[in-house]
C-alpha positions in Angstrom: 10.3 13.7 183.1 6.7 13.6 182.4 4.8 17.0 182.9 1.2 18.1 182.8 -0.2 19.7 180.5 -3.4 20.4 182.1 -4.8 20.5 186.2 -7.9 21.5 187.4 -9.6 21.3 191.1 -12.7 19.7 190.7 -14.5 21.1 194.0 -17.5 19.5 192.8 -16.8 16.0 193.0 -13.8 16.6 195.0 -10.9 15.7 192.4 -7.9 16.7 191.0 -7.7 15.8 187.2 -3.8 15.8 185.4 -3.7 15.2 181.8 0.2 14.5 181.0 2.1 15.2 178.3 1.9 11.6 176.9 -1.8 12.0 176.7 -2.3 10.0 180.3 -5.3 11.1 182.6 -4.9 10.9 186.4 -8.0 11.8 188.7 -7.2 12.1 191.8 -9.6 12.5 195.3 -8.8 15.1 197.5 -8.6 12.6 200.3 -6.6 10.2 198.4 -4.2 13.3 197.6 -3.6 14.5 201.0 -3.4 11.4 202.8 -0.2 11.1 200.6 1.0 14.0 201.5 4.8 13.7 202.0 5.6 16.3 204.2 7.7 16.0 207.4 4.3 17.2 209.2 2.9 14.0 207.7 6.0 11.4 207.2 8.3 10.9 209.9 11.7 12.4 208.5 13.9 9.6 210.1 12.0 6.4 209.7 9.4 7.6 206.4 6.8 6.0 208.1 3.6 7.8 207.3 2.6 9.9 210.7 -0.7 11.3 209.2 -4.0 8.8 209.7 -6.2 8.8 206.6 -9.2 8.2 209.9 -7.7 12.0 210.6 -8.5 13.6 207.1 -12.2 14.8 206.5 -14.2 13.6 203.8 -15.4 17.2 203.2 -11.1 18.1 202.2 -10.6 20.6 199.4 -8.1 22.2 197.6 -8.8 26.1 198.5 -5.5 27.4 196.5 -3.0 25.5 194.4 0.7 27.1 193.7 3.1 25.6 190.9 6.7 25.0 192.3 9.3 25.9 189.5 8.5 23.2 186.6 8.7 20.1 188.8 5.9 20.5 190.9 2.4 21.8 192.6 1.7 22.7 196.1 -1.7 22.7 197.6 -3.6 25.2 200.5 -5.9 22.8 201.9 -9.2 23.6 204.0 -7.9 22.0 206.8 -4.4 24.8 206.7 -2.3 22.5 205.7 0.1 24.3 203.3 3.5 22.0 203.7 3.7 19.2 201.1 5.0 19.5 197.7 3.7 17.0 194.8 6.2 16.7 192.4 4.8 15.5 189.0 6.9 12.3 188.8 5.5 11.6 192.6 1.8 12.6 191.0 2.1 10.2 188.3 3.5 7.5 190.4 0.3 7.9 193.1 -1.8 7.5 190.3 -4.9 5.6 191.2 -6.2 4.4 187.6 -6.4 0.8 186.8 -3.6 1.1 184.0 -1.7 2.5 186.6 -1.9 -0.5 189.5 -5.0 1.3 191.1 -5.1 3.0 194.0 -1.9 3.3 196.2 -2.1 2.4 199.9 -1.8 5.2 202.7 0.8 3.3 204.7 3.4 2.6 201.7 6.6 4.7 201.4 6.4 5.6 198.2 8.8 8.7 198.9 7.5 12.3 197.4 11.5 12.3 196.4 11.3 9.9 193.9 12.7 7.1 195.3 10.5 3.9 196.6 
Protein backbone atom coordinates (compact mmCIF):
# COMPACT_ATOMS: atom_id res chain seq x y z
CA UNK A 1 0.00 0.00 0.00
CA UNK A 2 1.26 3.31 -0.95
CA UNK A 3 1.48 5.86 2.06
CA UNK A 4 2.33 9.58 2.33
CA UNK A 5 4.98 10.82 3.40
CA UNK A 6 3.97 14.33 3.63
CA UNK A 7 0.21 16.39 3.79
CA UNK A 8 -0.34 19.77 4.24
CA UNK A 9 -3.79 22.06 4.13
CA UNK A 10 -3.08 24.69 1.81
CA UNK A 11 -5.91 27.24 3.14
CA UNK A 12 -4.43 29.64 0.85
CA UNK A 13 -5.21 28.36 -2.39
CA UNK A 14 -7.60 25.91 -1.00
CA UNK A 15 -5.60 22.54 -1.55
CA UNK A 16 -4.51 19.56 -0.05
CA UNK A 17 -0.99 18.47 -1.29
CA UNK A 18 0.25 14.44 -0.61
CA UNK A 19 3.66 13.59 -1.56
CA UNK A 20 3.72 9.52 -1.51
CA UNK A 21 6.15 7.36 -0.73
CA UNK A 22 7.12 6.58 -4.33
CA UNK A 23 7.89 10.26 -4.77
CA UNK A 24 4.24 10.99 -6.51
CA UNK A 25 2.62 14.52 -5.83
CA UNK A 26 -1.23 14.79 -5.49
CA UNK A 27 -2.84 18.34 -5.12
CA UNK A 28 -6.03 18.14 -4.27
CA UNK A 29 -9.00 21.15 -4.07
CA UNK A 30 -10.95 21.25 -1.17
CA UNK A 31 -14.02 21.07 -3.26
CA UNK A 32 -12.82 18.38 -5.38
CA UNK A 33 -11.97 16.46 -1.98
CA UNK A 34 -15.24 16.77 -0.34
CA UNK A 35 -17.49 16.33 -3.16
CA UNK A 36 -15.82 12.73 -3.03
CA UNK A 37 -16.50 12.31 0.12
CA UNK A 38 -17.65 8.61 0.66
CA UNK A 39 -19.55 8.74 3.61
CA UNK A 40 -23.06 7.22 4.05
CA UNK A 41 -24.17 11.04 4.69
CA UNK A 42 -22.90 11.58 1.20
CA UNK A 43 -23.19 7.96 -0.76
CA UNK A 44 -26.25 6.16 -0.57
CA UNK A 45 -25.23 2.92 1.46
CA UNK A 46 -27.52 0.56 -0.68
CA UNK A 47 -27.29 1.73 -4.17
CA UNK A 48 -23.46 3.80 -3.88
CA UNK A 49 -24.92 6.39 -5.78
CA UNK A 50 -23.47 9.66 -4.80
CA UNK A 51 -26.34 11.63 -2.66
CA UNK A 52 -24.19 14.78 -2.12
CA UNK A 53 -24.42 17.63 -5.12
CA UNK A 54 -21.13 19.21 -5.91
CA UNK A 55 -23.93 22.55 -6.74
CA UNK A 56 -24.38 21.99 -2.67
CA UNK A 57 -20.57 22.37 -1.62
CA UNK A 58 -19.28 26.05 -1.32
CA UNK A 59 -16.53 27.30 -3.16
CA UNK A 60 -15.29 29.05 0.10
CA UNK A 61 -14.78 24.84 1.74
CA UNK A 62 -11.80 24.38 3.94
CA UNK A 63 -10.26 21.92 5.90
CA UNK A 64 -10.53 23.53 9.66
CA UNK A 65 -8.85 20.20 11.34
CA UNK A 66 -7.52 17.01 9.88
CA UNK A 67 -7.14 13.70 12.09
CA UNK A 68 -4.93 10.58 10.89
CA UNK A 69 -6.98 7.26 11.20
CA UNK A 70 -4.53 4.38 12.30
CA UNK A 71 -1.88 4.13 9.26
CA UNK A 72 -4.45 3.69 6.49
CA UNK A 73 -6.11 6.88 6.44
CA UNK A 74 -7.03 10.83 7.17
CA UNK A 75 -10.25 12.33 8.23
CA UNK A 76 -11.21 15.85 7.71
CA UNK A 77 -13.38 18.63 10.00
CA UNK A 78 -14.68 20.70 7.32
CA UNK A 79 -16.12 24.38 7.61
CA UNK A 80 -19.35 23.35 6.65
CA UNK A 81 -19.43 20.46 10.11
CA UNK A 82 -19.00 17.79 8.12
CA UNK A 83 -16.86 15.40 10.17
CA UNK A 84 -18.05 11.73 8.73
CA UNK A 85 -15.88 10.62 5.77
CA UNK A 86 -12.66 8.81 5.99
CA UNK A 87 -9.98 9.10 3.00
CA UNK A 88 -8.08 6.15 2.93
CA UNK A 89 -4.65 6.70 1.15
CA UNK A 90 -5.24 3.98 -1.53
CA UNK A 91 -8.78 5.91 -2.08
CA UNK A 92 -6.57 9.36 -2.03
CA UNK A 93 -4.24 8.18 -4.54
CA UNK A 94 -6.85 6.72 -6.77
CA UNK A 95 -8.94 10.36 -6.71
CA UNK A 96 -5.94 11.84 -7.82
CA UNK A 97 -6.65 14.62 -10.26
CA UNK A 98 -3.09 15.01 -11.97
CA UNK A 99 -2.65 14.42 -15.60
CA UNK A 100 -0.39 11.22 -14.99
CA UNK A 101 -3.02 10.15 -13.03
CA UNK A 102 -6.19 10.24 -15.68
CA UNK A 103 -7.05 13.89 -14.46
CA UNK A 104 -9.68 14.86 -12.54
CA UNK A 105 -12.32 12.13 -11.40
CA UNK A 106 -16.00 12.87 -11.98
CA UNK A 107 -18.38 13.57 -8.88
CA UNK A 108 -21.00 11.00 -10.01
CA UNK A 109 -18.54 7.84 -10.44
CA UNK A 110 -18.49 5.09 -7.79
CA UNK A 111 -15.25 4.89 -7.19
CA UNK A 112 -15.89 3.30 -3.66
CA UNK A 113 -13.77 4.95 -0.59
CA UNK A 114 -13.34 0.94 0.19
CA UNK A 115 -11.17 0.18 -2.42
CA UNK A 116 -13.18 -1.38 -4.74
CA UNK A 117 -14.46 0.38 -8.17
Amino acid sequence: METPTDIKARTSDRTLRVTWQAGHDSTYAFKYLRCHCGCANCVDERTGIRTLKPDDVSEAISIEEMSLVGNYAVQFRWSDSHTTGIYSWDYLLRLCPCDKCGGPKPFDHRLSPLGTK
